[in-house]
C-alpha positions in Angstrom: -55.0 9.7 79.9 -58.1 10.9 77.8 -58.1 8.4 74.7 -59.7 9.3 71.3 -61.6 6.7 69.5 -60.6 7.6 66.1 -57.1 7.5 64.0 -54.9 5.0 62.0 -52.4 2.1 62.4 -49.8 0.2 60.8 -47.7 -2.4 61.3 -45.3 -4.7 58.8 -43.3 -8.1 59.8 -41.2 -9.8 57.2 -39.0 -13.0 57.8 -37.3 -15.2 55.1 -38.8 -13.4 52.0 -42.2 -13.7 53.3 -44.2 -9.9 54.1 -47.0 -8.8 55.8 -48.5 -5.6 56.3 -51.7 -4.7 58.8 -53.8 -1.4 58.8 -56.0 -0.8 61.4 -58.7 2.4 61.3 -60.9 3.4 64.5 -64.0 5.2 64.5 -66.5 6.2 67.1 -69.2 4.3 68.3 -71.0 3.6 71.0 -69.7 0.4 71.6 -67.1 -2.2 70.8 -66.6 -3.8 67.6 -63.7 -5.4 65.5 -64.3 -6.3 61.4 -61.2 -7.6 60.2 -60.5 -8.5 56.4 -58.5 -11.1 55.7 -57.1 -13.6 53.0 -59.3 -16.9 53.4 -56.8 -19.4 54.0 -56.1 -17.7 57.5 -60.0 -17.0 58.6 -59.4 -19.0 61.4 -57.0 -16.3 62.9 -60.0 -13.7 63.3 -60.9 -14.7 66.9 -57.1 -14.1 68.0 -57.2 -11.0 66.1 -59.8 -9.4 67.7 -58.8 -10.2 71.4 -55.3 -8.9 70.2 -57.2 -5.3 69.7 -59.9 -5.7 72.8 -57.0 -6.2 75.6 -55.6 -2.5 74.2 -59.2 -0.5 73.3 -62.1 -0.3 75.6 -64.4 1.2 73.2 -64.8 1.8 69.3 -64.9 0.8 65.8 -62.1 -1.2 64.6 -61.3 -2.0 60.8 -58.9 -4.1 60.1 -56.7 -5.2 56.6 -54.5 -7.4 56.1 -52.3 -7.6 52.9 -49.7 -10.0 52.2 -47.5 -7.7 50.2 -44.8 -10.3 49.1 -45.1 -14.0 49.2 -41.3 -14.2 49.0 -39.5 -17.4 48.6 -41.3 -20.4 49.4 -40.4 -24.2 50.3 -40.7 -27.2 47.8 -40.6 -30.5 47.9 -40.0 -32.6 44.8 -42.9 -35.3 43.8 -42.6 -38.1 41.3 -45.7 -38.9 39.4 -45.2 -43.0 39.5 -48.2 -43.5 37.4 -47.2 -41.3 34.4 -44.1 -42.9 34.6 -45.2 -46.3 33.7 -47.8 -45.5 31.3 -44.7 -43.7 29.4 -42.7 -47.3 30.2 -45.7 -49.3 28.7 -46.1 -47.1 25.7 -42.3 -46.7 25.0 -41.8 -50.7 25.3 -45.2 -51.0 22.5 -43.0 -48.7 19.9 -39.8 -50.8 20.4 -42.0 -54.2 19.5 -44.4 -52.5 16.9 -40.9 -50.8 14.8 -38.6 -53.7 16.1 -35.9 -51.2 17.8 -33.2 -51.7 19.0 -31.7 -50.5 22.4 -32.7 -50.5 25.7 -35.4 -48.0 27.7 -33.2 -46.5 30.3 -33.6 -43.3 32.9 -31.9 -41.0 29.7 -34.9 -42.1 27.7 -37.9 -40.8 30.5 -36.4 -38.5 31.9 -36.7 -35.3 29.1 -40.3 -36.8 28.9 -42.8 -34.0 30.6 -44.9 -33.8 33.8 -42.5 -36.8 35.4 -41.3 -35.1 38.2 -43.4 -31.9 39.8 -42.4 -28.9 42.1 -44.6 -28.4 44.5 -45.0 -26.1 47.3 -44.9 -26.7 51.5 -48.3 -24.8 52.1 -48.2 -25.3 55.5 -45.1 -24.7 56.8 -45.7 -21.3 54.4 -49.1 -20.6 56.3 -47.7 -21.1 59.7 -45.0 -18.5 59.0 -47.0 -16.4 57.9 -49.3 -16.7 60.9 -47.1 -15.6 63.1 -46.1 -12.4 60.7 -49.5 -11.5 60.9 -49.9 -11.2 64.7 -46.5 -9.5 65.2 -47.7 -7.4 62.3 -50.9 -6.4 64.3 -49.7 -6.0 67.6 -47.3 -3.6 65.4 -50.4 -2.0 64.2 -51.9 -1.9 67.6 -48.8 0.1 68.9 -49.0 2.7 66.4 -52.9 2.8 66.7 -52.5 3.9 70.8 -50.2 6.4 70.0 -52.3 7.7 67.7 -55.3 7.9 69.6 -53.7 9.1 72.6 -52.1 12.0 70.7 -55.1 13.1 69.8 -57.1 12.3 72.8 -54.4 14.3 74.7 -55.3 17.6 72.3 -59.2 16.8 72.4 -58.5 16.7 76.7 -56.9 19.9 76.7 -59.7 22.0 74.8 -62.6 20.4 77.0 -60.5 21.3 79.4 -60.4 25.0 78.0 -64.0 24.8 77.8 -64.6 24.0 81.2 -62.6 26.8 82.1 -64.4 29.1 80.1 -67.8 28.1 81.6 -66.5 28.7 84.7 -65.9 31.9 84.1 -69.2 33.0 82.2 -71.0 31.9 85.6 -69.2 33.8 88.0 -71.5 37.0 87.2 -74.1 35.2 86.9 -74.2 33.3 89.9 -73.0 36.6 91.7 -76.2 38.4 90.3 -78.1 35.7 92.0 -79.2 37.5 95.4 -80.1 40.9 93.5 -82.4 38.0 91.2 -84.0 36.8 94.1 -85.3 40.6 95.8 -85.9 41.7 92.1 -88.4 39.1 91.2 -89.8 38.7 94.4 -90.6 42.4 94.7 -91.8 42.4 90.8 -94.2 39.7 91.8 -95.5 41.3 95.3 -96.3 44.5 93.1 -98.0 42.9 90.6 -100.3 41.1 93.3 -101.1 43.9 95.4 -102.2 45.7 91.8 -104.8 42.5 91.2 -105.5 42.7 94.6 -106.9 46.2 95.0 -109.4 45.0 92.2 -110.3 41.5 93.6 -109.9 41.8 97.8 -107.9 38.5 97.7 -106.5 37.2 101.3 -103.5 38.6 101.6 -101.8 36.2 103.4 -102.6 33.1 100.9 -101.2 35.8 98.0 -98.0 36.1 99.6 -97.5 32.8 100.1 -97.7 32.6 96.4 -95.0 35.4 95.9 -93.0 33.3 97.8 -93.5 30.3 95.6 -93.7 31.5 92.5 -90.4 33.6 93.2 -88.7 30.4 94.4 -89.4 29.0 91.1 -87.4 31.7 89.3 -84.2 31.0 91.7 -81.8 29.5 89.6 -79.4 28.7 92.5 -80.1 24.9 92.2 -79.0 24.9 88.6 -76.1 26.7 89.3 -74.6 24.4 91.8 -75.6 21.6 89.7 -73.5 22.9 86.5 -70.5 23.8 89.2 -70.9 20.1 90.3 -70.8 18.7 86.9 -67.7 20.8 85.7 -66.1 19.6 88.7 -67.0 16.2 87.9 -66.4 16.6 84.3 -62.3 17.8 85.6 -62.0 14.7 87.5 -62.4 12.3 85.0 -60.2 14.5 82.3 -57.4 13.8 84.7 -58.1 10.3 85.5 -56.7 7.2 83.9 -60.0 5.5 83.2 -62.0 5.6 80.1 -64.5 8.0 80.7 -66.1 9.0 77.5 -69.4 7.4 78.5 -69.2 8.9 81.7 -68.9 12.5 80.0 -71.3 12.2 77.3 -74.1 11.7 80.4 -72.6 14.8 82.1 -72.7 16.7 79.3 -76.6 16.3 78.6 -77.1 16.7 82.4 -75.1 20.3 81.8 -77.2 20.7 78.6 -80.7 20.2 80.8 -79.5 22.7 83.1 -78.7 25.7 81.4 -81.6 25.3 79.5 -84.1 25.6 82.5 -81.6 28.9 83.8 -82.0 30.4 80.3 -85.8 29.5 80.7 -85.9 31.4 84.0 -84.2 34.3 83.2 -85.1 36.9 82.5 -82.6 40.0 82.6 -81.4 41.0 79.3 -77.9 41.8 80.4 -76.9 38.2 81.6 -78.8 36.4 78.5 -75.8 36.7 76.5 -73.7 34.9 78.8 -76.4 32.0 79.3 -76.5 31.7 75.6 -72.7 31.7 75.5 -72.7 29.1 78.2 -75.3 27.3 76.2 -73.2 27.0 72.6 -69.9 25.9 74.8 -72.0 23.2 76.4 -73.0 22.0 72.9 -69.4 21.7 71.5 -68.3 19.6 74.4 -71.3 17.4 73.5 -69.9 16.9 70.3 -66.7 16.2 71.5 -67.1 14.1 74.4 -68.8 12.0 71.3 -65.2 11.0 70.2 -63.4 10.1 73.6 -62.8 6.3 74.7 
């Protein structure tokens, strides 16, 4: 299955008020690599991050978000601030002596008093649910990433494969015109010699030897079973389940080298446009294979 290397991802988790969301967007690239962004108190889930995307992509650019969208309800704990408390007993017991009060300093009396008792938070037991949310989160993400990616790669398949096609068919009277190619400029050449030669006296023998050579260099019959050979190729791996986009970028500039040195050979106007057809077909799929996995 031909995979592209770009499109989008999401993914959201949510458990006991607590809500995360991931985004993940792919780009093209030569290589691998993961950039994620993520709140600082869970940096050190990065590393698992990034193998969750490499054991599901063999080859791109890879942002990835995090947003914690709702912190929901969290867990407290009460904590009793014992040192406030007895400053407030010292001082309290002071006013009684100093105004000669009466009554006696009992929980009723502290307990309005402020900052006594504090609600705080469980951070980690927080943290480590939220952990958890991300990565199911991601792997969410992940999912609707390939889908992506294949749905796309699965239309940018099909129109190489069109393209392949259509080269196929542009070099069929071409490659039929080969042997007419072969007589014509050998005969163009031998015609041109024997005019020198009826000036110069020139062995005969040697000159034909160079007709020969010099017509074998216009043959284009090499070239033309290389390009069959890479389309073939090129068919192969658009039906295979490997990545292959690395592989097809190389055949592509190996199909780009040879038409060039057919269209530098040639030299009958009524087969040019098809060469230059071949040509512009042969850069699109450059372009294209440019984005596959």
């Amino acid at each position: 299955m031909i995979m592209s290397m770009t499109g989008y991802g999401h993914g959201e988790a949510e458990a006991n008020g607590l809500r995360v969301k991931v985004e993940i967007r792919s780009l093209n690239h030569r290589f691998y690599e993961v950039n994620v962004r993520i709140p600082e108190e869970f940096i050190s889930l990065e590393d698992k991050m990034r193998q969750e995307v490499k054991q599901k992509f063999y080859r791109g650019k890879f942002d990835v978000l995090v947003h914690l969208e709702s912190e929901g309800e969290q867990e407290y704990e009460l904590q009793t601030n014992f040192p406030l408390i007895t400053t407030y007993l010292q001082e309290l017991r002071k006013i009684k002596e100093e105004f000669n009060l009466e009554g006696e300093i009992n929980i009723e009396a502290i307990w309005t008093l402020p900052h006594l008792i504090r609600l705080m938070p469980l951070p980690q037991r927080r943290e480590s649910k939220l952990e958890s949310l991300i990565i199911e989160a991601l792997r969410k993400a992940i999912g609707s990433l390939e889908k992506a990616r294949a749905e796309e790669g699965e239309a940018l398949g099909k129109e190489l494969q069109h393209r392949l096609q259509l080269i196929k068919g542009l070099l069929q009277p071409i490659e039929k015109e080969i042997p007419r190619l072969k007589k014509y400029y050998y005969h163009r050449l031998k015609e041109r010699v024997k005019e020198y030669n009826s000036r110069l006296k020139l062995d005969e023998e040697r000159l034909l030897q160079e007709v020969v050579y010099h017509a074998e260099k216009e043959d284009i019959t090499e070239e033309i079973v290389r390009i069959k050979s890479h389309l073939e190729q090129s068919e192969q791996l658009l039906s295979g389940d490997e990545p292959c986009g690395k592989k097809l970028d190389f055949i592509s500039q190996e199909l780009f080298r040879e038409v060039n040195a057919i269209a530098s050979k040639m030299r009958t106007p009524g087969l040019m446009p098809g060469i230059l057809t071949i040509k512009s077909e042969v850069e699109k799929i450059r372009e294209q294979v440019q984005n596959i996995e």
